[in-house]
TORVEXKOL-936382 format. One record per residue: x, y, z of N, C-alpha, C in turn; residue in one letter. Coordinates in nm, 2 decimals, padded with zeros to 4 digits. Layout:
N
X	Y	Z	X	Y	Z	X	Y	Z	A
...
//
This chain:
270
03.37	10.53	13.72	03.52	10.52	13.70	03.54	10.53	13.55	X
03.64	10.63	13.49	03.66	10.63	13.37	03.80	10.55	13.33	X
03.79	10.43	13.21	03.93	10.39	13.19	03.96	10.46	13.08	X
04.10	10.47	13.11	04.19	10.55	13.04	04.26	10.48	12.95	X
04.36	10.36	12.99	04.42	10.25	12.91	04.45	10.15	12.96	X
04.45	10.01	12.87	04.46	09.93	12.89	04.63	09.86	12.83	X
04.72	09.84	12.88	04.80	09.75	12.82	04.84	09.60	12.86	X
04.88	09.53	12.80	04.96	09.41	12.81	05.13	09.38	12.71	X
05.18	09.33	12.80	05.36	09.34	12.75	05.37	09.23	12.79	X
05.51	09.21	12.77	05.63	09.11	12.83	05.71	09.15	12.91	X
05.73	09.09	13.03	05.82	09.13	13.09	05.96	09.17	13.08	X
06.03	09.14	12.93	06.12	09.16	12.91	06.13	09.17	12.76	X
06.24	09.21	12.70	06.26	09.23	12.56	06.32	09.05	12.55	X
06.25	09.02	12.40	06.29	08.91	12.41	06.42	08.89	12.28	X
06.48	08.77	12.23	06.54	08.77	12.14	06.61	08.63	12.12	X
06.64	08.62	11.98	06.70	08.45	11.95	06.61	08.43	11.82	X
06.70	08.32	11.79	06.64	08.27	11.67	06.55	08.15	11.71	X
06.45	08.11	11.57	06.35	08.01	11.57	06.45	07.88	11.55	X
06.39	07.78	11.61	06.49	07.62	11.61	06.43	07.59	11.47	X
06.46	07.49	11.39	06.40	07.45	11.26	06.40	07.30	11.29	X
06.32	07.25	11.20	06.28	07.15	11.19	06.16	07.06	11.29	X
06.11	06.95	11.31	06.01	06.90	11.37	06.00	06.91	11.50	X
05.92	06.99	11.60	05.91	07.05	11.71	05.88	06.91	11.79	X
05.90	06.86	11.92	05.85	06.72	11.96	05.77	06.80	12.06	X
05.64	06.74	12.12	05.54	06.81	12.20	05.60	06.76	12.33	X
05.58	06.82	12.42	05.66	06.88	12.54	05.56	06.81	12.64	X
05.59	06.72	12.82	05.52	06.69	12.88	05.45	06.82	12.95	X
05.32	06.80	12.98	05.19	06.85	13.10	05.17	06.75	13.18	X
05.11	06.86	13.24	05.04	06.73	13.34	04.90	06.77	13.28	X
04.85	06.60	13.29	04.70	06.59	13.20	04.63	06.67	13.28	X
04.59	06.72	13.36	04.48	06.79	13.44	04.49	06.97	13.36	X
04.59	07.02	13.27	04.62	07.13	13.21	04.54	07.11	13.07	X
04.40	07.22	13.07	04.40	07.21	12.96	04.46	07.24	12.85	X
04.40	07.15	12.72	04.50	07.16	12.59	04.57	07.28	12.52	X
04.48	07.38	12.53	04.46	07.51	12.48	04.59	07.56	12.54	X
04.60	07.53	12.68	04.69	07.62	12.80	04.78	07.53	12.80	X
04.83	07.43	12.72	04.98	07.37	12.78	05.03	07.40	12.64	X
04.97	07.49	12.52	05.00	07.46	12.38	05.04	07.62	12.40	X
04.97	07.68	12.48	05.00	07.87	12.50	05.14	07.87	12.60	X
05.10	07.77	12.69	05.29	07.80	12.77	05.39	07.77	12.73	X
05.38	07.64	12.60	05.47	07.58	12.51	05.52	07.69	12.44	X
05.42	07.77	12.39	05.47	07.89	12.30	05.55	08.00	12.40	X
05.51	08.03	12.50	05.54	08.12	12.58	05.66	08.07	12.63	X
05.68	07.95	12.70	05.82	07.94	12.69	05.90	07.93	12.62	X
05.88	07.90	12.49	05.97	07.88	12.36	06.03	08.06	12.38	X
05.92	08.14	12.38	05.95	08.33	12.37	06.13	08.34	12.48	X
06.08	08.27	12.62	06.12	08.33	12.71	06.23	08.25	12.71	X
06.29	08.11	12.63	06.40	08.08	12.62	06.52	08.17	12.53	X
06.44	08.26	12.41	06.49	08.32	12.30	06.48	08.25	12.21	X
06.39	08.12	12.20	06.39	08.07	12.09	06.26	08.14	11.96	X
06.19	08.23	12.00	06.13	08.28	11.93	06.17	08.44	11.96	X
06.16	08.50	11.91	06.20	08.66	11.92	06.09	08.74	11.87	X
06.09	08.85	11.92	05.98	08.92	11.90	06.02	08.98	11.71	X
05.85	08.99	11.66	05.89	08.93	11.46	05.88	08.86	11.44	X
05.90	08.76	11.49	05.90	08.60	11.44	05.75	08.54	11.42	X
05.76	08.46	11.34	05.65	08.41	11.29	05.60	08.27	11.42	X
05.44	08.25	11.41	05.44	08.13	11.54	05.36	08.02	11.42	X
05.39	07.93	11.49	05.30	07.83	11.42	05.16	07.84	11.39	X
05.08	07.85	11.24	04.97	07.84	11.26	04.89	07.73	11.30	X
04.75	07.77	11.31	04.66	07.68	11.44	04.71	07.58	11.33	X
04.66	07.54	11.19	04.66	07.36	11.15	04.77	07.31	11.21	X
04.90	07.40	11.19	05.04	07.31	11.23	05.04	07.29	11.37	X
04.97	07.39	11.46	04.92	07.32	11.64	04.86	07.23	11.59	X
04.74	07.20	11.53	04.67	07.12	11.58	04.73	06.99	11.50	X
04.78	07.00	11.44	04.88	06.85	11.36	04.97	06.80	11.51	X
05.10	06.92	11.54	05.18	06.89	11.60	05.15	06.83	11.72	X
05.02	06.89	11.81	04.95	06.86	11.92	04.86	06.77	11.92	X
04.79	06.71	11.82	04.70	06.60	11.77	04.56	06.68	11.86	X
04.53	06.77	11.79	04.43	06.82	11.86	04.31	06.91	11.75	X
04.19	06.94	11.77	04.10	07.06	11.69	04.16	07.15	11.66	X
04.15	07.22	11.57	04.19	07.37	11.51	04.13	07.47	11.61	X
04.01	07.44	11.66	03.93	07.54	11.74	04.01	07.53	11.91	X
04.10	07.44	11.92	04.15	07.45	12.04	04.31	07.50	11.98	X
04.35	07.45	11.88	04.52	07.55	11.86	04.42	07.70	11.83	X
04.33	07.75	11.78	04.30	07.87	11.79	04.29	07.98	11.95	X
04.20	07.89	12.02	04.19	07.93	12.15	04.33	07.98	12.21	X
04.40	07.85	12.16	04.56	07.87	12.22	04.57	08.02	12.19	X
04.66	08.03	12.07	04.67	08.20	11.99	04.60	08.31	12.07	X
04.46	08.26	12.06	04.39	08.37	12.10	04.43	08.39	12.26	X
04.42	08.33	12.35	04.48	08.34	12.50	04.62	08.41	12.45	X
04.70	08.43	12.40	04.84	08.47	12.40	04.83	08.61	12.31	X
04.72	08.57	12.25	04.67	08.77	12.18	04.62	08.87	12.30	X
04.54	08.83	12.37	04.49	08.86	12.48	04.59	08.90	12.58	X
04.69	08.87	12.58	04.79	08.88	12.68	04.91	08.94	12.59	X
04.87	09.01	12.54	04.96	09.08	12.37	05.09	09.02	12.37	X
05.12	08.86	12.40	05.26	08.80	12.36	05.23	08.85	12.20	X
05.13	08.76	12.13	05.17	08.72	11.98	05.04	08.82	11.94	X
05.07	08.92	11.80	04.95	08.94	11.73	04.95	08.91	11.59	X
04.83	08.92	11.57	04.78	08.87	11.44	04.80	08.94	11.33	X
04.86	08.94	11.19	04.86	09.05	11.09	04.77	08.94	10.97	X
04.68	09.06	10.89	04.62	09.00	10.83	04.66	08.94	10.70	X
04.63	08.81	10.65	04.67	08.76	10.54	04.83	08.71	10.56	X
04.90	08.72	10.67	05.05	08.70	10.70	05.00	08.52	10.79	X
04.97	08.58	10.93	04.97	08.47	11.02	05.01	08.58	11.17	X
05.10	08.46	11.27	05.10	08.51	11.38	05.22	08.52	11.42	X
05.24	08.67	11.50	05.37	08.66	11.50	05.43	08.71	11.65	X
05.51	08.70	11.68	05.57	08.71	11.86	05.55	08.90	11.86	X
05.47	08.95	11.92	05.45	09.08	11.95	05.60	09.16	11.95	X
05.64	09.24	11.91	05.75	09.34	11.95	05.68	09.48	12.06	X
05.62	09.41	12.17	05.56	09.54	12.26	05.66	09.58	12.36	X
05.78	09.63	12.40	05.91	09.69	12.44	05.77	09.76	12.53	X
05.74	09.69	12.69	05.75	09.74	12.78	05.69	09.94	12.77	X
05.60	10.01	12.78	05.60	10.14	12.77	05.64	10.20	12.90	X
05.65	10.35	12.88	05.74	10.43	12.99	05.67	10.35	13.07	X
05.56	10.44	13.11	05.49	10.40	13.27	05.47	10.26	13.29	X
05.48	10.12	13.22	05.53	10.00	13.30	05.67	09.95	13.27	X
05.76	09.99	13.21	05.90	10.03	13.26	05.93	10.07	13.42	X
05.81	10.17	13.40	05.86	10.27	13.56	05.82	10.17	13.66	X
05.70	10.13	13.65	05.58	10.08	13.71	05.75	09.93	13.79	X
05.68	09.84	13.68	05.72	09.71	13.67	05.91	09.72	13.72	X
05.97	09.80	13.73	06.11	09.79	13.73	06.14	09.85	13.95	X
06.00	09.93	13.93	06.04	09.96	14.09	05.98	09.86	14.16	X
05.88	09.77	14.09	05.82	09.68	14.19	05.92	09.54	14.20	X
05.98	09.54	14.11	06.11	09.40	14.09	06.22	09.48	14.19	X
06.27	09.58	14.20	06.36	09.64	14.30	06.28	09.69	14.41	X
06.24	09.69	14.42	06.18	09.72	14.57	06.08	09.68	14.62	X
06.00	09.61	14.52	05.88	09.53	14.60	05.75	09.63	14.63	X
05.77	09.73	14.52	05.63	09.81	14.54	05.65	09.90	14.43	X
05.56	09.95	14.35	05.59	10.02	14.23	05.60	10.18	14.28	X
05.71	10.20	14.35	05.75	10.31	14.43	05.86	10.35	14.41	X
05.92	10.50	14.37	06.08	10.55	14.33	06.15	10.50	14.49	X
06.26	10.46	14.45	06.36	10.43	14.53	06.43	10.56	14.64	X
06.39	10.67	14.56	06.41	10.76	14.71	06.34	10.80	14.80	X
06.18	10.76	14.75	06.09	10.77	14.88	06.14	10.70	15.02	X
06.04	10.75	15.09	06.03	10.69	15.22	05.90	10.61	15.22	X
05.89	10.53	15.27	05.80	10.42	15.27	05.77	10.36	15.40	X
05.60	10.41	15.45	05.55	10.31	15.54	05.44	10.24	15.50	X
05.49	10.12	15.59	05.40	10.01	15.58	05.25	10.01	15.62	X
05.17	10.04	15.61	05.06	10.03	15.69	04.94	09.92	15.73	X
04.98	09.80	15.65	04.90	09.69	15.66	04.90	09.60	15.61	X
04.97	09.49	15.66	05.00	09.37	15.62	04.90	09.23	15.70	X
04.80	09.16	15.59	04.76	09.08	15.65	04.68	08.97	15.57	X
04.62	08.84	15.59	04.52	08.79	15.50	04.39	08.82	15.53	X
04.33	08.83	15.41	04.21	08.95	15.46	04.08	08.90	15.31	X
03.94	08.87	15.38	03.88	08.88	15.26	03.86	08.97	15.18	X
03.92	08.96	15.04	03.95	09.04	14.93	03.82	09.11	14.88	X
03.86	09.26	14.86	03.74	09.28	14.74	03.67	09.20	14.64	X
03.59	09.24	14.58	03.51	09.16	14.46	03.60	09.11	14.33	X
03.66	09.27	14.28	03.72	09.31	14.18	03.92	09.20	14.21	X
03.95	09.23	14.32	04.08	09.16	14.40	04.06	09.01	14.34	X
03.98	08.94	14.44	03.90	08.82	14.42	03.93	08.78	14.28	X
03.86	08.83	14.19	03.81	08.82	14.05	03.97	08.84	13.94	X
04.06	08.91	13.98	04.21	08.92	13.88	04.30	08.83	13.95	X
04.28	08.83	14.10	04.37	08.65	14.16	04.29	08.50	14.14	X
04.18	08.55	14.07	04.07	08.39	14.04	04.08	08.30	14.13	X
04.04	08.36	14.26	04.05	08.36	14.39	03.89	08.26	14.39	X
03.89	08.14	14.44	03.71	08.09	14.44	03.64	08.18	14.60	X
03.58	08.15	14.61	03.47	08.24	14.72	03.50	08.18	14.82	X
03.54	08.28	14.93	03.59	08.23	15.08	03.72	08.20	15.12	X
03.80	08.22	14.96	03.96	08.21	14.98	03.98	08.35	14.98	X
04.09	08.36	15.09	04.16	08.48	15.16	04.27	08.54	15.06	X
04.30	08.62	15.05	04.43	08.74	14.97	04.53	08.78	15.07	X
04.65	08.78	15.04	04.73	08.86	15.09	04.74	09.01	15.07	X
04.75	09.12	15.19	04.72	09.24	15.14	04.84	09.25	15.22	X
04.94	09.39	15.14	05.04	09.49	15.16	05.06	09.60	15.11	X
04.99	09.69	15.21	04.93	09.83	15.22	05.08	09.94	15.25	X
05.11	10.01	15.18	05.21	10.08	15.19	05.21	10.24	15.15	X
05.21	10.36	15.18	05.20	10.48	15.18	05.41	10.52	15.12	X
05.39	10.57	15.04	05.51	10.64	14.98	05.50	10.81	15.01	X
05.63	10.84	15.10	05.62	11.01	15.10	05.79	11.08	15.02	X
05.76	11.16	14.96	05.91	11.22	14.96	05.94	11.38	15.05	X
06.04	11.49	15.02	06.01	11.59	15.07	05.85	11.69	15.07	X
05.79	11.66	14.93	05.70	11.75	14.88	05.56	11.66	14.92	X
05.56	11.57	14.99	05.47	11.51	15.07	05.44	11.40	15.05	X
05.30	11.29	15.05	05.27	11.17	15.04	05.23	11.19	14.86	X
05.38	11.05	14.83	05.28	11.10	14.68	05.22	10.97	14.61	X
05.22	10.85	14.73	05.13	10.75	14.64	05.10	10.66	14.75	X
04.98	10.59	14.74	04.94	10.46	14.81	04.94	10.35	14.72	X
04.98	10.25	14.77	05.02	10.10	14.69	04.92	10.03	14.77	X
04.90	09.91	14.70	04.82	09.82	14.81	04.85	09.69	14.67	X
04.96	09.63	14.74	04.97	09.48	14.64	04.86	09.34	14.75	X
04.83	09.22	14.60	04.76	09.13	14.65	04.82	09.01	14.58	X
04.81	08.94	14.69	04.90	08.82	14.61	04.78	08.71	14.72	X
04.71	08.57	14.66	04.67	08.47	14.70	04.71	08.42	14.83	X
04.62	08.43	14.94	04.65	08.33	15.06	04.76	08.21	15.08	X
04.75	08.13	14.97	04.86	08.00	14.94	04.98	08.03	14.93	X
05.03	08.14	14.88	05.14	08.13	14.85	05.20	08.15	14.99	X
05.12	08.18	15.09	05.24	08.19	15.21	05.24	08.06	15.28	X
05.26	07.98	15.23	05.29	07.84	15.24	05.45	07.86	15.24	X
05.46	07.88	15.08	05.61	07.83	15.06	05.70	08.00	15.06	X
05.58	08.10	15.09	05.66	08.25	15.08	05.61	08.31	15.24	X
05.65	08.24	15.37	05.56	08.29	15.49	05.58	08.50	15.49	X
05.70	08.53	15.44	05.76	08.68	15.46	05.67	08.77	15.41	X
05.57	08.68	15.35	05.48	08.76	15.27	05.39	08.84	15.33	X
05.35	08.79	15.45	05.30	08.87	15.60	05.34	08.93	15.69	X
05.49	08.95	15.68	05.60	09.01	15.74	05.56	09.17	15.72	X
05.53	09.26	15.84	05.51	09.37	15.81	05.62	09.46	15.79	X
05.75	09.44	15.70	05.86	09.48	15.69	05.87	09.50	15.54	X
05.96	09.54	15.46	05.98	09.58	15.34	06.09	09.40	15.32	X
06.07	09.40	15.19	06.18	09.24	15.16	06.25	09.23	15.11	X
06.40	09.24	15.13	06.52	09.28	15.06	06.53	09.23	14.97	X
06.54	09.28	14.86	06.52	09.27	14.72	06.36	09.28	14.66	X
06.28	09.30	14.70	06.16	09.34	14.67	06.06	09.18	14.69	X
05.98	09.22	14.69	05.86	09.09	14.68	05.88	08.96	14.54	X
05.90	09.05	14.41	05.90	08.99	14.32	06.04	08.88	14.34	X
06.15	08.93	14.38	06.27	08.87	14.38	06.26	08.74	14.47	X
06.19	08.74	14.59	06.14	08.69	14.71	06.01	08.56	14.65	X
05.94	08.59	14.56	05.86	08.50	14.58	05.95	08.44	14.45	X
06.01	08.45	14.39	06.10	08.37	14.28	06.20	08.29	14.34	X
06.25	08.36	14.45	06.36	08.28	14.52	06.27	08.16	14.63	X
06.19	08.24	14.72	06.06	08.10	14.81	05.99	08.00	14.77	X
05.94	08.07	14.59	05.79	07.94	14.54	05.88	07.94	14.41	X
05.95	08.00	14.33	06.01	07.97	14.23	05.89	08.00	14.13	X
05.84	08.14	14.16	05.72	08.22	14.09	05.80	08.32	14.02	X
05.81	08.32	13.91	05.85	08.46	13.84	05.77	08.53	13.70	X
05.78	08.67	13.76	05.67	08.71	13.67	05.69	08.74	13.51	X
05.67	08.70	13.39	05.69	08.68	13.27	05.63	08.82	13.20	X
05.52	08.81	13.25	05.42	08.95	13.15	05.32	09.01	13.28	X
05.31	09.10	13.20	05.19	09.17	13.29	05.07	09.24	13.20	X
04.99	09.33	13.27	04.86	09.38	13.25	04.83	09.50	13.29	X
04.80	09.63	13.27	04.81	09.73	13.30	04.69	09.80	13.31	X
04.61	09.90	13.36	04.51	09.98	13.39	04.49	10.12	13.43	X
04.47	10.21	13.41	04.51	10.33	13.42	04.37	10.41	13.42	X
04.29	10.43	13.53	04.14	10.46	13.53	04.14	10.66	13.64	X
04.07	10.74	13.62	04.05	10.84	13.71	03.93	10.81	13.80	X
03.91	10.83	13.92	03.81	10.84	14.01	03.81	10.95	14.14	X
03.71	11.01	14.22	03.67	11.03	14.33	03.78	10.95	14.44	X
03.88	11.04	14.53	03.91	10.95	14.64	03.84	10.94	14.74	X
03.86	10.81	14.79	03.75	10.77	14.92	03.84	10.81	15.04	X
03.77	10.80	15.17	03.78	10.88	15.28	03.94	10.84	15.28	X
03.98	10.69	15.34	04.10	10.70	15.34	04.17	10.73	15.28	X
04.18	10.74	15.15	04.24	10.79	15.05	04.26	10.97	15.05	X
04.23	11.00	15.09	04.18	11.16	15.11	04.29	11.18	15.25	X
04.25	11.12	15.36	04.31	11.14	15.49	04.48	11.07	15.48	X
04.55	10.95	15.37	04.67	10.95	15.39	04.70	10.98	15.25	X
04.66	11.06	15.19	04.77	11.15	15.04	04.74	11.29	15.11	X
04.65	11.35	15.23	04.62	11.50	15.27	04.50	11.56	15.17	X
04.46	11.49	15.11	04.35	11.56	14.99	04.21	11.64	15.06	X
04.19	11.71	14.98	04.01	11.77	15.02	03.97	11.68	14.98	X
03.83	11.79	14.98	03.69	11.69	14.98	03.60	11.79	14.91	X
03.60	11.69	14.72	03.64	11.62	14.67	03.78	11.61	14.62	X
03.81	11.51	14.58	03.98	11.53	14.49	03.98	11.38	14.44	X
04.01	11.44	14.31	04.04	11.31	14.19	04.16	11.29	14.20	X
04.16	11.15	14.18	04.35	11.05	14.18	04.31	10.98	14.06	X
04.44	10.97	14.04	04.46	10.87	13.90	04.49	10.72	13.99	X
04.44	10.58	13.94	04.48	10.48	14.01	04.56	10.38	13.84	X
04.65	10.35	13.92	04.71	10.25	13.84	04.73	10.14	13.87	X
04.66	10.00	13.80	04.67	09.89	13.85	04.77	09.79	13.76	X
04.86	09.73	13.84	04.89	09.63	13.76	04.89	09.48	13.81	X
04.86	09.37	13.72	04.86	09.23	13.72	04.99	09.18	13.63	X
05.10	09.11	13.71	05.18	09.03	13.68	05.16	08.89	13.67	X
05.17	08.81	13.55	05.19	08.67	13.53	05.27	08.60	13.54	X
05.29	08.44	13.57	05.35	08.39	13.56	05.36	08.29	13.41	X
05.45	08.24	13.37	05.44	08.16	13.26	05.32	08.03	13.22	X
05.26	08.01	13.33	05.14	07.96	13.33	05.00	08.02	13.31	X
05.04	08.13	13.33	04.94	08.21	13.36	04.85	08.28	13.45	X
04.92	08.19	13.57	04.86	08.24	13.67	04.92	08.40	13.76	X
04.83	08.43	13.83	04.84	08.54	13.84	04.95	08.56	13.99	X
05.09	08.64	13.97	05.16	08.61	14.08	05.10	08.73	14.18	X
05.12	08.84	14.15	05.07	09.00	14.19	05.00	09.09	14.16	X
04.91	09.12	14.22	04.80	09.26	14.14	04.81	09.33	14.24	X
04.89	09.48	14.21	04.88	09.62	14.24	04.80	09.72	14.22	X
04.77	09.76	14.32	04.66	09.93	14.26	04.71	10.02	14.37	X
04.79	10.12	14.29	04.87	10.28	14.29	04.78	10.41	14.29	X
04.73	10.44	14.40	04.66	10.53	14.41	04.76	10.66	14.36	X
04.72	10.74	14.29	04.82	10.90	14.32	04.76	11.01	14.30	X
04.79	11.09	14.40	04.72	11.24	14.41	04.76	11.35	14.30	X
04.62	11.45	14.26	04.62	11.49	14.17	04.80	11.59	14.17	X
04.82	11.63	14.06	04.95	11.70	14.05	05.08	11.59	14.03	X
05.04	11.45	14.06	05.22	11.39	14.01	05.17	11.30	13.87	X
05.28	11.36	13.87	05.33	11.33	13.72	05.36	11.17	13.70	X
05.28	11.10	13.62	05.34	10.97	13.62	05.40	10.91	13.45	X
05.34	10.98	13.36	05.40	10.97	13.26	05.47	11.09	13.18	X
05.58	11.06	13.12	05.64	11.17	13.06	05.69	11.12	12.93	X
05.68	11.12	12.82	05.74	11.13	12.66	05.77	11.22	12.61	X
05.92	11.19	12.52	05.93	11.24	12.44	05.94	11.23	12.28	X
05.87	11.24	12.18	05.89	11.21	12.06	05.88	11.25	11.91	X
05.90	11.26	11.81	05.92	11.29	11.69	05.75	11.29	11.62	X
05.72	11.39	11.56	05.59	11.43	11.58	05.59	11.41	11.43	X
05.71	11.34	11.32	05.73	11.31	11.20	05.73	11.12	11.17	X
//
C-alpha cells in the first residue's frame, strides 16, 4: 500500500479571544491521566472560542505551575495536541492554536458524513449492504483502541449515481456505543446522518479528525460492487473522527474506483 497523505484538522474554524488573567484548573475525574485532562482543558478552551486559531497557548512551565505538575507531562500534553495538529510549534516563539481551515477533500469528506451519515454526495443513491457487530479487522481494532475480543460496529454502504457505482463506504464505530445509540445497527440510513444521531443518543460529538489517503490493488469484493477488472487500482480514503476527549467516535474507509475525481483546486501559482 502506498500512502499518499496524511492530515489532521479541526472540525471547525475556530475564533474568540484569549480570557486574561489566572486560569483556575478545571475538575477530572482522577482516573484521566494528567497529560490528557491538561490536552482537553486546552481543547476545550479552542472549541469554546476562547482561544482562536494564532493565538498563543500556554507554555509547558506555565502548565506545569498552573497544573502543579512535571514539565515532561505539560510537554506530553502539547505534544498530544501537535499530533492531532490543534496547536503547532514555531521556533523560538512558543505554541500556538493551529490555523488548519479544514482542506477541500475533508471539507467534502467530513461535511457529507455530518449530513448524511456517510462521506457520500447527497445525490447519490445509496444501498446499505451490511449492518452488524462484527469482529473488527486488525488495523479497525487498532484506530477504535478496541482491546482484543471487543466487537465493532460495521456499516457497509455502496453509493451509485447515473454513471454507475462510484464509492464503497464502510464506517466503524465501537460495540458500546449501541448501548445508548441502539439505531446504530439499524440497517436503514439515520435522519440526519450518524454523526448528528450519536450527538443527540450518547451526546458524542466529533471535534477533529484524521485523514489518510493511500492507493492499492482492489480485492474481490471490491472489484464485483464498483464493476472493476482484474486488476484495478482504487484510491481508499480513510477518516478518523474525535471527540473532545479524544476518543475515537467514527473511522471511515472510502473505497473509490479508478476515474473519480476526489480532489479538485484551484490556486494562484504566485
Amino acid at each position: 500500500m502506498w500512502r499518499i497523505t496524511t492530515r489532521c484538522y479541526t472540525a471547525r474554524r475556530l475564533s474568540g479571544d484569549v480570557g486574561g488573567g489566572r486560569r483556575p484548573v478545571p475538575e477530572f475525574d482522577a482516573v484521566v491521566p494528567k497529560y490528557l485532562q491538561i490536552a482537553q482543558d486546552i481543547r476545550n478552551r479552542i472549541e469554546r472560542g476562547e482561544l482562536a486559531a494564532g493565538d498563543e497557548v500556554e507554555s509547558e512551565r506555565e502548565l506545569a505551575v498552573r497544573w502543579k505538575v512535571a514539565r515532561p507531562t505539560a510537554a506530553k500534553a502539547l505534544n498530544t495536541l501537535r499530533q492531532q495538529g490543534i496547536v503547532e510549534s514555531r521556533r523560538g516563539s512558543g505554541t500556538y492554536v493551529a490555523d488548519r481551515g479544514m482542506p477541500a477533500v475533508d471539507r467534502e469528506q467530513y461535511g457529507h458524513t455530518r449530513s448524511f451519515g456517510a462521506p457520500y454526495a447527497e445525490h447519490a443513491s445509496v444501498r446499505i449492504l451490511r449492518v452488524a457487530a462484527v469482529d473488527p479487522p486488525e488495523h479497525v481494532a487498532e484506530v477504535l483502541r478496541l482491546p482484543d475480543g471487543h466487537a465493532a460496529i460495521m456499516r457497509k454502504r455502496l453509493a451509485t449515481t447515473d454513471s454507475g457505482p462510484t464509492e464503497l463506504a464502510t464506517s466503524w464505530y465501537p460495540a458500546a456505543f449501541a448501548a445508548t445509540a441502539p439505531k446504530l445497527l439499524a440497517a436503514e440510513r439515520l435522519s440526519g446522518g450518524t454523526l448528528a444521531y450519536l450527538e443527540a443518543a450518547g451526546g458524542r460529538r466529533a471535534v477533529h479528525g484524521r485523514d489518510r489517503v493511500s492507493a492499492r490493488l482492489a480485492n474481490g469484493e471490491e472489484r464485483e460492487l464498483l464493476g472493476l477488472p482484474r486488476p484495478a487500482a482504487v484510491l481508499v480514503y480513510e477518516l478518523t473522527l474525535y471527540a473532545t476527549d479524544n476518543t475515537v467516535i467514527q473511522f471511515d474507509e472510502v473505497v473509490f474506483p479508478p476515474g473519480r475525481r476526489l480532489l479538485q483546486q484551484e490556486y494562484s501559482a504566485r
